[in-house]
C-alpha positions in Angstrom: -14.0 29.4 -58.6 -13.2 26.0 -58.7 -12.3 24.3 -62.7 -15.4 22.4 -62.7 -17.8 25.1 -62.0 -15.2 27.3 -64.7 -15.8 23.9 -67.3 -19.9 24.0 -66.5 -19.9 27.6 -68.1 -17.3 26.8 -70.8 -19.7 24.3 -71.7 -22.5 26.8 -72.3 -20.0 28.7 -74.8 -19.1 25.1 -76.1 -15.6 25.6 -75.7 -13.9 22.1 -75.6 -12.2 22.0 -71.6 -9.9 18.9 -72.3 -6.7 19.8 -72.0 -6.8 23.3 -71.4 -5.4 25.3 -67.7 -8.1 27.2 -65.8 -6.5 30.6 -67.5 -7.0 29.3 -71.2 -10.5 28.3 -70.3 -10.9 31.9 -68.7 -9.5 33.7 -71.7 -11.4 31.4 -73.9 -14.5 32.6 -72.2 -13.6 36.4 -72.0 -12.7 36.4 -75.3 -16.8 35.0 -76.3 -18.2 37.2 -73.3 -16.4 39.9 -75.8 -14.0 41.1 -72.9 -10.3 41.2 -72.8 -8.7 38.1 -72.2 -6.7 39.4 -68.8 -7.5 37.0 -65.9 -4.5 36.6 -64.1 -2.6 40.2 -65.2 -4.2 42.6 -62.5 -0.8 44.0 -61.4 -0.6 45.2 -57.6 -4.1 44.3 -57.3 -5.6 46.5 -59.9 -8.1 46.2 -62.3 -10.9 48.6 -63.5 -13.3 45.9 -63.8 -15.2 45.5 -60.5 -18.2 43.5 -61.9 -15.7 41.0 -63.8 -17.0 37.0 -62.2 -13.3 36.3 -62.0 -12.0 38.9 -60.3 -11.2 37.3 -57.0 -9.5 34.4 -58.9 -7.6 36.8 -61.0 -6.2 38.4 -58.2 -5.3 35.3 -56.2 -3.5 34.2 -60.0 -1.4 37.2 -60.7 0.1 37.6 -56.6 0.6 34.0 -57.9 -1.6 32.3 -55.1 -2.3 28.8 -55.9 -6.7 28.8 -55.7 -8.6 25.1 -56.1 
């Protein structure tokens, strides 16, 4: 997912985006969702949350893939 669609839905939980990395503003929105704040610590491609929105993205971050 690309940071500005990621900053569109902070928005909506009117978390302030400026200065934050896509993670914080991920955990940020967990965190409000009331989920754990995990994107980006899915070891070996694991993760027991199937219907999570960032689940691609957290993958790609924790093999440490660089995603726009």
């Amino acid at each position: 997912m690309k940071l500005q669609d990621i900053r569109a839905i902070a928005k909506q939980y009117q978390i302030r985006a400026g200065g934050l990395s896509k993670t914080e503003l991920i955990h940020q929105i967990q965190q409000l969702e009331g989920n754990f704040d995990c994107f980006g610590s899915a070891c070996d491609g694991v993760c027991d949350q199937s219907a999570c929105l960032w689940r691609e993205d957290c993958f790609a971050t924790a093999a440490g893939v660089n995603r726009a």
